[in-house]
C-alpha positions in Angstrom: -62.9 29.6 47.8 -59.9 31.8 48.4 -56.4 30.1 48.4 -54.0 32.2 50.3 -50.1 30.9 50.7 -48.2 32.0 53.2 -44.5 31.7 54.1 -43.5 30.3 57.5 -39.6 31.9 58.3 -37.3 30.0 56.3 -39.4 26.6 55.8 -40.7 25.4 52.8 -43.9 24.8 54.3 -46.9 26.7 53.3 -50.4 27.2 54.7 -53.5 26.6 52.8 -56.5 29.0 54.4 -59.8 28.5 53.0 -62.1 30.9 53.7 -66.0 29.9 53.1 -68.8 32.2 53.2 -71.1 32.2 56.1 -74.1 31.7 53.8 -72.4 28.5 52.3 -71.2 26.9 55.4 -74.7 27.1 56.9 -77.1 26.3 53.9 -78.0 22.8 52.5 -75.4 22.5 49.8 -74.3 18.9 50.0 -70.5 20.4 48.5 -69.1 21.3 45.4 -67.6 18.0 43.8 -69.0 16.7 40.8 -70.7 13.6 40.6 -68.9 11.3 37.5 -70.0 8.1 36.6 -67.7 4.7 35.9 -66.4 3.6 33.2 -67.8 0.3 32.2 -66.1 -2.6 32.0 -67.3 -3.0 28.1 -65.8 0.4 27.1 -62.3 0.0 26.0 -60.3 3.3 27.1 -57.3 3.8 25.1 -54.2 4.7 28.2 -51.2 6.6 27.2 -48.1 7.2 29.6 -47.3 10.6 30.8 -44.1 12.3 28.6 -42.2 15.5 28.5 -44.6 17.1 26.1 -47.3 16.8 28.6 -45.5 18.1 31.7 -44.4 20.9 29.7 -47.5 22.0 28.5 -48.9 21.6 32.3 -45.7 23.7 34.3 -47.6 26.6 35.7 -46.8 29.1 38.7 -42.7 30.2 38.7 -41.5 30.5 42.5 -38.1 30.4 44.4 -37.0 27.0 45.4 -37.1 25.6 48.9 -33.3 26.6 49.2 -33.4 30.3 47.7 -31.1 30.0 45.0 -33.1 29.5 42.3 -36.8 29.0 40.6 -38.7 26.4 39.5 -42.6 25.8 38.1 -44.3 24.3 41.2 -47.6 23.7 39.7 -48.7 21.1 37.3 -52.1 20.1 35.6 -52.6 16.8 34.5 -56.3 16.5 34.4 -57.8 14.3 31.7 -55.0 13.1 30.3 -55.5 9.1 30.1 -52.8 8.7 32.3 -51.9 4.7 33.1 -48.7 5.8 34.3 -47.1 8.7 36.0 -43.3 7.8 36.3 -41.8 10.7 34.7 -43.2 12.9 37.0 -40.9 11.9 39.8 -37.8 14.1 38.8 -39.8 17.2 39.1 -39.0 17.6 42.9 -40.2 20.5 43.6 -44.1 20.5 42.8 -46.2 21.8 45.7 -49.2 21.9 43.5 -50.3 18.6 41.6 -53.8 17.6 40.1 -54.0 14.6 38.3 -57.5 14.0 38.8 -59.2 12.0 35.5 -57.3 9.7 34.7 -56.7 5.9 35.0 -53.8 5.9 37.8 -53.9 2.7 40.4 -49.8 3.4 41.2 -48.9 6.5 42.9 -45.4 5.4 44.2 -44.3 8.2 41.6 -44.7 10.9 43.9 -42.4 9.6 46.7 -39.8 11.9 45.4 -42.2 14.8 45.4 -41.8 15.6 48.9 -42.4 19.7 48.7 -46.2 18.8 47.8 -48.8 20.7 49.6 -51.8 20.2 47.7 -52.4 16.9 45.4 -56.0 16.1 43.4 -56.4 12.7 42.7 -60.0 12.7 42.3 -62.0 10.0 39.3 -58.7 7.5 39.1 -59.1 3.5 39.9 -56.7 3.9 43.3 -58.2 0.8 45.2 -56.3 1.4 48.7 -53.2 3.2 50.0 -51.0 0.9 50.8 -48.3 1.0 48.7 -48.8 4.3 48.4 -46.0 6.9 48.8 -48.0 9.2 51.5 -45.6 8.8 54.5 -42.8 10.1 52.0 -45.1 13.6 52.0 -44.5 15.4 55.0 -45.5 18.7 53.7 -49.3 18.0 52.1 -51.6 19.8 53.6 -54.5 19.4 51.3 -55.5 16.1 49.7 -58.4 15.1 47.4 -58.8 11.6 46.2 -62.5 11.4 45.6 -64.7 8.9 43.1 -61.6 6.4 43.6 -61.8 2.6 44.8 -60.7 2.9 47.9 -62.1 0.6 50.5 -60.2 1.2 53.9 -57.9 3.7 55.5 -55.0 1.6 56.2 -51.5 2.6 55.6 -52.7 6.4 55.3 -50.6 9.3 57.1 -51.0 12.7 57.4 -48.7 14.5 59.7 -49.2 17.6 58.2 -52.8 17.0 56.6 -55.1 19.8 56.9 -58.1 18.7 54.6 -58.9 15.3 53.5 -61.6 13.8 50.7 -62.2 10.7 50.3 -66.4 11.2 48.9 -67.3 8.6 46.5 -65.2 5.3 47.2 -66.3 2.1 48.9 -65.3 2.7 52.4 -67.3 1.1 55.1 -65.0 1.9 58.4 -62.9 4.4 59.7 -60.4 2.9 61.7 -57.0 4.2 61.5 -58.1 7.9 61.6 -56.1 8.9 65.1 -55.4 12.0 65.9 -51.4 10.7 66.5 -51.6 10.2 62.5 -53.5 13.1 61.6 -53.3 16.0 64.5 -53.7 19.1 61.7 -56.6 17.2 60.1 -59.7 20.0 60.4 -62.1 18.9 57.4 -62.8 15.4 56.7 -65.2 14.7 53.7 -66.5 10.9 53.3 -69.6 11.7 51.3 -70.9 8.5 49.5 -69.4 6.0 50.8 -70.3 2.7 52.8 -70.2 3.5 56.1 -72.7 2.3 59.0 -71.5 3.9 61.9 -69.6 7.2 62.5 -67.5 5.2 65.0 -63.4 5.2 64.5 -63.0 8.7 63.6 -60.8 9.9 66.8 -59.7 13.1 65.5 -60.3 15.9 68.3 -59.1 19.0 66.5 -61.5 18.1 63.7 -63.9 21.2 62.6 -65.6 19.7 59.6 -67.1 16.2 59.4 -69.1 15.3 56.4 -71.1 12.0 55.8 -73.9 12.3 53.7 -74.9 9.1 51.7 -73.7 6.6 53.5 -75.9 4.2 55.5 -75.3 5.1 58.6 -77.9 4.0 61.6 -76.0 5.0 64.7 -73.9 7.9 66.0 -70.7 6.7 67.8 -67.4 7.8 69.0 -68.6 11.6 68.8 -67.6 12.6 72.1 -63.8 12.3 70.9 -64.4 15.0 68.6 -64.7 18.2 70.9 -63.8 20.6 68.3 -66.2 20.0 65.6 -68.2 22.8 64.6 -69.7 21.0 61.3 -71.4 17.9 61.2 -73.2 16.6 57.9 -75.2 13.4 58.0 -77.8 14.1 55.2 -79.2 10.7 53.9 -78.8 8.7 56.0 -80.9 5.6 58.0 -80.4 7.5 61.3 -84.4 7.1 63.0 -82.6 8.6 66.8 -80.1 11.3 67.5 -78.8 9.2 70.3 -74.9 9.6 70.5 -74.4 13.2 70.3 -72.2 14.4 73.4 -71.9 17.2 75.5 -68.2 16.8 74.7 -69.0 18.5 71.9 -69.0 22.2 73.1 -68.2 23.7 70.0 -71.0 22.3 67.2 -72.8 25.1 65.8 -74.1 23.3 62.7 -75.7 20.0 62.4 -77.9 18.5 59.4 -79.5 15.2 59.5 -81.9 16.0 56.4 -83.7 12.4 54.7 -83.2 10.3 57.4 -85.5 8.4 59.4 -86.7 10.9 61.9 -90.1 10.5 63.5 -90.5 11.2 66.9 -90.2 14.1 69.6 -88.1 11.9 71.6 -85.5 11.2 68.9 -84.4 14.8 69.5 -83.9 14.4 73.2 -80.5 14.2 72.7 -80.0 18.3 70.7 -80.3 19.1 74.4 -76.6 17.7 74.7 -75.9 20.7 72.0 -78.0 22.9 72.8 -75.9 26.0 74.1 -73.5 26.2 70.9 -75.7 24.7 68.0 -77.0 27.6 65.6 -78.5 26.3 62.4 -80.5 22.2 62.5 -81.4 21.2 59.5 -84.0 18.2 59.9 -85.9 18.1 56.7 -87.3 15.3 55.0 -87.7 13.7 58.4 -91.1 12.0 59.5 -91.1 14.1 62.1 -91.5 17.3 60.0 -94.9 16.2 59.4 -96.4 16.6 63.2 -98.0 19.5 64.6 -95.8 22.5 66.1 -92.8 20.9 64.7 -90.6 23.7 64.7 -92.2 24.7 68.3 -90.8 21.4 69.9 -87.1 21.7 68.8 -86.9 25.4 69.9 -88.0 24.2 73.1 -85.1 22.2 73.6 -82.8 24.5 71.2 -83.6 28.2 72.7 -80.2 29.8 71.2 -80.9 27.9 67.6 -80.8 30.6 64.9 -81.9 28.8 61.8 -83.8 25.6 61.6 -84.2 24.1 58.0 -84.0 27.0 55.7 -85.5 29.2 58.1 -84.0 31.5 60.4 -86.0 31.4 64.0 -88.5 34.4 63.8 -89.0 36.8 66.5 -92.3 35.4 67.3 -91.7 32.1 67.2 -88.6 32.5 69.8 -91.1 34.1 71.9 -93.7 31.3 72.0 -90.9 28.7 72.9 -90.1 30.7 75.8 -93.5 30.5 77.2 -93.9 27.2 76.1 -91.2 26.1 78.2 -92.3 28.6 81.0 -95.5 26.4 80.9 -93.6 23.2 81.0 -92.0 24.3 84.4 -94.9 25.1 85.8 -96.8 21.7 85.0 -93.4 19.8 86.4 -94.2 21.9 89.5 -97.3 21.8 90.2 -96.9 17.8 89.8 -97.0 15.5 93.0 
């Protein structure tokens, strides 16, 4: 992933691009986070609280302050520390760049005075919820990774200026609260491994990237308020019908539903509703895998579909849909 920062004029906001490879967006790689597992409630973890010493060693990254008239380190790593307790931190105002992922951290109110963040990793700490939590004081983050937490719900989070959100790995089992008043940058939200049932509550229409695999999800909702999304991952999953995809959804080009509960023809009736953006399907570990001319039947109702699976569309096989749907017509025609 390429980081690039950019200067807007005179503000002290940055952007955060992340450019992805082609081949990575549309392949089967369920992410890059690392799976870590709990600490048990029998294993006694000695905690320390964050010093001097440790910030020091961390400081990384010398740039010009916000106002021009001097420097200061705006990155620090504090990964793996055995942090309890972050309250020193909240005299180094101007940190754009903060991981503290690791750790043991339930209170984040220390960052309230770090209002020049942009980007802040908070993944593998015990935070059980966000309110309470000093995120309306950060206007400026743009990026924000709190994944393998305890979180439950959304409530009490903002994002005015949020660009990419993870929250894979907690307990969450709705959505609501994500509106697009709250979070209008928001373009890639990643819920990986959670609880969710429904993709219902997520009202975010200049989202580009949704990702839900590992949930338990058995219906698709709310989707036609997301009109921008290009991705949509919902690998494991219970989902056994497609219904709730929208024609709203003009722009999805990539859609992966692999080990769900797929086993029909007419489960797919409803790619037709995509049919004139979606490029790659990936529908493996389906039931429906199993039955004869498989791949024939989605291009049928897919005709501009590039890659299905791990496959890209052949030639050949783009020529037998054709007449396969040339055949259909005819037998609807020739009906009484």
């Amino acid at each position: 992933m390429l980081l690039l920062l950019s200067f807007h004029g005179n503000s002290k906001r940055f952007s955060l691009i992340s450019n992805m490879d082609e081949d990575t967006v549309f392949s089967d790689v369920e992410g890059e986070e690392e799976t870590h597992q709990e600490v048990g409630e029998d294993e006694k973890v000695q905690v320390c609280h964050l010093n001097q010493e440790m910030i020091s060693q961390g400081l990384s990254l010398l740039c010009r302050t916000g106002n021009g008239l001097g420097h200061a380190f705006v990155k620090l790593d504090l990964k793996e520390k055995m942090l309890k307790d972050i309250a020193a931190i909240s005299s180094y105002n101007h940190l754009r760049f903060l991981d503290l992922s690791h750790n043991h951290l339930t209170d984040l109110s220390p960052l309230a005075s770090l209002t020049q963040l942009l980007w802040l990793k908070v993944d593998s700490n015990t935070v059980a919820g966000f309110k309470g939590q000093p995120f309306a004081q950060l206007t400026y983050l743009q990026w924000l990774s709190m994944a393998v937490n305890q979180i439950t719900d959304l409530d009490s989070l903002v994002g005015p200026a949020l660009e990419s959100l993870n929250l894979t790995g907690n307990r969450i089992q709705t959505v609501t609260g994500l509106q697009s008043g709250c979070f209008a940058n928001l373009v890639t939200l990643e819920l990986k491994g959670n609880h969710l049932e429904t993709t219902d509550g997520i009202n975010l229409p200049n989202l580009r990237q949704l990702y839900l695999a590992q949930n338990v999800i058995k219906h698709l909702e709310g989707l036609e308020r997301l009109e921008r999304l290009t991705i949509l991952h919902l690998r494991d999953n219970q989902l056994s019908s497609l219904e709730g995809l929208s024609a709203n959804m003009k722009c999805l080009q990539y859609l992966n539903v692999r080990g769900n509960t797929i086993s029909d023809e007419d489960a797919l009736k409803f790619l037709g509703l995509v049919s004139k953006t979606l490029r790659a399907l990936v529908l493996s570990e389906n039931p429906l895998v199993e039955m004869a001319d498989y791949r024939l039947s989605v291009l049928v109702l897919l005709p501009q579909l590039e890659r299905l699976d791990k496959d890209p569309v052949s030639p050949e096989e783009r020529t037998e849909a054709q007449q396969r749907t040339m055949e259909l017509k005819e037998e609807e025609i020739s009906e009484p």
